[in-house]
C-alpha positions in Angstrom: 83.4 92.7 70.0 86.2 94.1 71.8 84.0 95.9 74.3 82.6 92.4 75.1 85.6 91.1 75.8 86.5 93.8 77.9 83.1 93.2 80.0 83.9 89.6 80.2 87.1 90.0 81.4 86.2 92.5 83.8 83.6 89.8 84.9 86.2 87.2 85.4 88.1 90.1 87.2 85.2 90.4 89.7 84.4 86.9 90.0 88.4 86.2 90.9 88.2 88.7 93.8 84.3 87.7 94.9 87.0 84.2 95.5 89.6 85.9 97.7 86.9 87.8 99.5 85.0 84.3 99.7 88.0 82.4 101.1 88.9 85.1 103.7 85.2 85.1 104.5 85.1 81.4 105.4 88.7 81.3 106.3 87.3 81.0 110.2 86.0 77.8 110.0 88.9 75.8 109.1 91.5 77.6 111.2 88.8 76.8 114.0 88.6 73.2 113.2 92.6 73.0 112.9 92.4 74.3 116.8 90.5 71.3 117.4 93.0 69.4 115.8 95.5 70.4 118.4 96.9 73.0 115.7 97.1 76.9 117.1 95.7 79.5 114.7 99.5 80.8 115.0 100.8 77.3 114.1 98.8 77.1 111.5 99.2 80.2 109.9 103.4 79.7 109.9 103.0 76.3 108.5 100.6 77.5 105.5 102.7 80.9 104.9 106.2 79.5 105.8 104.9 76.2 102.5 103.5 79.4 100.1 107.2 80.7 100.8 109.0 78.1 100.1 106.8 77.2 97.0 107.4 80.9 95.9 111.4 80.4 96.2 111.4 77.2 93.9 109.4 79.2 91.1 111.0 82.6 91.8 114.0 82.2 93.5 115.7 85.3 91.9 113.3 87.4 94.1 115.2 86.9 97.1 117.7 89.5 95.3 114.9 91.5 96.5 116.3 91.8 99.8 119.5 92.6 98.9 118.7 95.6 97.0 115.7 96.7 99.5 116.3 95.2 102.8 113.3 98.0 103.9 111.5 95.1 102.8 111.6 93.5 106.0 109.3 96.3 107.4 106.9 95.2 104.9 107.4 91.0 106.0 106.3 92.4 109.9 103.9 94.7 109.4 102.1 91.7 106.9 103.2 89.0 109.6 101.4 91.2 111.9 98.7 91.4 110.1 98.0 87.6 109.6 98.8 87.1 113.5 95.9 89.5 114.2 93.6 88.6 112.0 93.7 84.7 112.3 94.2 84.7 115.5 90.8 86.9 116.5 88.7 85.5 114.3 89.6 82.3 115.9 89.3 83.0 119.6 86.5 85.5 119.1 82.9 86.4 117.9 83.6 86.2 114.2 81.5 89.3 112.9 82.9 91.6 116.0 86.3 90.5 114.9 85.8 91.3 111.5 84.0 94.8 111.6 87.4 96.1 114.2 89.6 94.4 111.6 87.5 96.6 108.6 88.9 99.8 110.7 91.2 99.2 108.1 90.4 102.0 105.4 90.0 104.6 108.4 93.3 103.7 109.6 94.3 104.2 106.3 93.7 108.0 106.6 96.9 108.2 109.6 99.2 105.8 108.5 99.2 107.7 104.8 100.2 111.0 107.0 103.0 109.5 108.7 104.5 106.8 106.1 103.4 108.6 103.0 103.2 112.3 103.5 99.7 112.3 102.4 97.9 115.4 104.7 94.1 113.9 105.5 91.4 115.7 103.4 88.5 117.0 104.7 86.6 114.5 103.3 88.8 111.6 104.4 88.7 113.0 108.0 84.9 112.6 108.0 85.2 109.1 106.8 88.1 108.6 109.9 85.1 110.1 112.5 82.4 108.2 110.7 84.5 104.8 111.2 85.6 105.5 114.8 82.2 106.0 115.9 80.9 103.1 114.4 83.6 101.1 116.3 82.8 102.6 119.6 79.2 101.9 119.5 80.3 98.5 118.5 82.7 97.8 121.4 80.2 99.6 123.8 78.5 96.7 125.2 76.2 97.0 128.2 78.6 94.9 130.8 81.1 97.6 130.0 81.0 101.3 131.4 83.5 102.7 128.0 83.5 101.6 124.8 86.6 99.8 125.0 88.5 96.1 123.8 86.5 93.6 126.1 89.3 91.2 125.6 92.3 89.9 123.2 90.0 88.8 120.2 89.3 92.8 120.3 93.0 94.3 121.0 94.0 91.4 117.9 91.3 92.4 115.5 92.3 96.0 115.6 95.8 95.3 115.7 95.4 93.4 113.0 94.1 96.3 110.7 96.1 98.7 111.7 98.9 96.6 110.4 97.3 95.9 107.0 96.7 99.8 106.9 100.3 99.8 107.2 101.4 97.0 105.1 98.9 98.9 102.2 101.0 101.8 102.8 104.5 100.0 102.5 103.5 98.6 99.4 103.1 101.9 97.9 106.3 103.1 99.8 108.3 100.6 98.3 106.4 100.3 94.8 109.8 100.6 92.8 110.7 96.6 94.6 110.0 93.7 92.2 106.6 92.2 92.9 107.9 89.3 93.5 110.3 90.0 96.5 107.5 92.1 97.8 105.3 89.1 97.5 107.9 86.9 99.4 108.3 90.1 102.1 104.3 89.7 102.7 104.2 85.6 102.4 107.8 84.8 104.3 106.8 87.4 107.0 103.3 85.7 107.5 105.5 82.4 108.2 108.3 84.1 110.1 106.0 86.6 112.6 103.4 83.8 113.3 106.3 81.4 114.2 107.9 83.9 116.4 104.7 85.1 118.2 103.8 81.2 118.7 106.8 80.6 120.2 106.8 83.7 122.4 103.3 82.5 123.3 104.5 79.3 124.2 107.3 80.6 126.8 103.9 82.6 128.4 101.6 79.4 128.0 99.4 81.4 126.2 99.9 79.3 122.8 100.3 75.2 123.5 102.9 73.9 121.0 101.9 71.7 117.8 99.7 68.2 117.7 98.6 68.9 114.8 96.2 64.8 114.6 96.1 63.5 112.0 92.4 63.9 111.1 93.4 67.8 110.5 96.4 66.9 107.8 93.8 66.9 105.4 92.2 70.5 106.4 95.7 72.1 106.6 96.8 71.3 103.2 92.7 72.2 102.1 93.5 75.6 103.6 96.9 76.4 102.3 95.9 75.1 98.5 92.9 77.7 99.2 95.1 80.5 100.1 97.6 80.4 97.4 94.4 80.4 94.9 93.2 83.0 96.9 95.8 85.0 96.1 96.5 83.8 92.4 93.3 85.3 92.3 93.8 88.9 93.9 96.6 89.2 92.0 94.7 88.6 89.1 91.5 90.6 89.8 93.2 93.6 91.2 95.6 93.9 88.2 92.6 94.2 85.8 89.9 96.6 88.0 90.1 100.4 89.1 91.7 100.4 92.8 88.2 101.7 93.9 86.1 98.6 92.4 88.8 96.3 94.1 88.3 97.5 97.3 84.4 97.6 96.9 84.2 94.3 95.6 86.9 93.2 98.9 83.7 94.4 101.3 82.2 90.9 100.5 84.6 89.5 102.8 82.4 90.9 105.8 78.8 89.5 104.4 80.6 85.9 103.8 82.3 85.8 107.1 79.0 87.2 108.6 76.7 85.2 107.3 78.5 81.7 107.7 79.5 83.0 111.0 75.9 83.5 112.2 74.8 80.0 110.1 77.0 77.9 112.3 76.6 79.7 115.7 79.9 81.6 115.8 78.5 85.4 116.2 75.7 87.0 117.3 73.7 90.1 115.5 72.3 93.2 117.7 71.4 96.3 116.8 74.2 97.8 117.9 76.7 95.1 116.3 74.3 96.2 112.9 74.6 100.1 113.6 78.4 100.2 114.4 78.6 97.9 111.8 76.8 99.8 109.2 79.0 103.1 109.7 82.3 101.3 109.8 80.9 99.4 106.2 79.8 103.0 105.4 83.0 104.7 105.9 84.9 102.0 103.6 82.7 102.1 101.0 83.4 106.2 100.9 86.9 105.4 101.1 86.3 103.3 97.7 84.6 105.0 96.4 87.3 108.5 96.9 87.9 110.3 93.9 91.3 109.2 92.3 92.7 112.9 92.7 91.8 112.4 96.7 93.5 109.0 96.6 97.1 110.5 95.3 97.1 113.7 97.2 
C-alpha cells in the first residue's frame, strides 16, 4: 500500500512539472498576442512578475527579512530578471524552436558557471557534454546566408543570454542555499518585475521598446498569463520537492517538444535538418547532464 502511494505521488509529481514545462512551452503564444495588444514582451513580463511579487509580499511578507540578512540576494533577483528578459523577449521576436534550443545551452553553461561561482572543477565527462552542446549550437546558428556560425540577430544574442543567466541563477540558488526559500523566491519573482521594467525603460530611451497600450482586448490574456505562471510555479515547487534532481530536469526537456510542436502548428518556426541535428546534440547533451551520477553533480 505504501509503495502505491509513493508511485502515485510520484505520478502527481511528474504530472505537476509535465505543467510547468507545458506552460513555458506555450508561453510564446500569449506573450505574442499581448505584443499585438500594444503590450512589449518586457512590459509584460514586469507587470506579471512585479503582481506575483506583490501577491508573494501579502502572503509572506516576513521574507523580505530576507534581504536584510542576505542582501547577496540581489545578485540572485538580476541574474533571474535576466533571465526572464532573455527568454521572453526571444521567443517573442524570433523563430520559436531556434530560440529555445540556444536558450537549452543552459545545462552546458552549467559546466563554467559551477567553476567560477561554485568551485566545482569540470569532470571529464561533463567537459564532453560542454563540447557535445557547443557543437550542436554551432551547427544550429550556421545557416547558409552566414559565412560563421554566429547570432544572426537579437532573438539569438537574447536566447543565449537568456541561458547563460539561468545557468547562473541555478548556481546562486545553490550558493545561497542557507537563505529562506521564500526571500529567495521573492529575489527570483521581484527581480523578474524590477530587470524587465528597467530594460523596457532603457529600451524605450533607445526606441527599441515602444511604451505600454496595453487594449483592452489583451486585459483578459494578461491576467490568463500571470494566473498561469503562478500555477506554473506552485507546480515546480511542488514537483521538484518530491523527484530526484536528475528526473526533474529530464522531465523539464518537455518544455522544448511543447514549444516546438505548437510553434511549428501555428507557423512560428521552421524544422531543417540542421535545426534537427544541432538540435538533437544540444537535447543530447542535457539529457547526459540529467542523467550525471549524483557523486559527479556534488563534486
Amino acid at each position: 500500500m505504501q509503495r502505491l502511494d509513493a508511485r502515485r505521488a510520484s505520478s502527481w509529481a511528474a504530472a505537476a512539472l509535465v505543467f510547468n514545462a507545458l506552460v513555458w512551452g506555450l508561453s510564446w503564444w500569449p506573450l505574442r498576442q499581448l505584443q499585438g495588444y500594444g503590450l512589449h514582451p518586457l512590459w509584460t513580463t514586469a507587470l506579471v512578475y512585479l503582481l506575483v511579487t506583490a501577491g508573494l509580499l501579502a502572503a509572506h511578507f516576513k521574507a523580505w527579512r530576507g534581504f536584510v540578512a542576505y542582501p547577496q540576494l540581489w545578485w540572485l533577483a538580476v541574474a533571474a530578471g535576466l533571465t526572464n528578459v532573455g527568454f521572453n523577449w526571444a521567443v517573442t521576436v524570433g523563430d520559436v524552436v531556434r530560440v529555445v534550443l540556444l536558450f537549452y545551452l543552459m545545462p552546458a553553461w552549467s559546466v563554467l558557471v559551477a567553476w567560477v561561482l561554485l568551485g566545482e572543477k569540470p569532470t571529464a565527462a561533463s567537459l564532453l557534454r560542454l563540447l557535445l552542446a557547443m557543437a550542436g549550437v554551432l551547427i544550429v546558428l550556421k545557416t547558409p546566408n552566414s559565412a560563421w556560425p554566429v547570432p544572426q540577430g537579437g532573438a539569438d544574442w537574447l536566447a543565449l543570454m537568456g541561458g547563460l543567466s539561468f545557468a547562473v541563477t541555478n548556481a546562486l540558488l545553490r550558493k545561497y542555499g542557507q537563505a529562506p526559500s521564500g526571500s529567495r523566491m521573492l529575489a527570483m519573482f521581484g527581480g523578474g518585475g524590477l530587470m524587465a521594467a528597467a530594460t523596457a525603460l532603457l529600451g524605450m530611451q533607445q526606441a527599441l521598446v515602444p511604451a505600454p497600450s496595453l487594449q483592452a482586448a489583451g486585459i483578459v490574456v494578461a491576467l490568463a498569463l500571470g494566473l498561469a505562471f503562478m500555477a506554473s510555479n506552485a507546480a515546480l515547487q511542488y514537483g521538484a520537492a518530491r523527484l530526484a534532481a536528475s528526473t526533474t530536469a529530464l522531465v523539464m526537456l518537455t518544455e522544448i517538444l511543447f514549444a516546438s510542436l505548437s510553434a511549428v502548428a501555428l507557423d512560428a518556426a521552421q524544422f531543417s535538418p540542421r535545426i534537427v541535428l544541432g538540435g538533437s546534440l544540444i537535447v543530447l547533451a542535457a539529457l547526459l547532464a540529467a542523467m550525471a551520477p549524483a557523486s559527479e553533480k556534488s563534486h
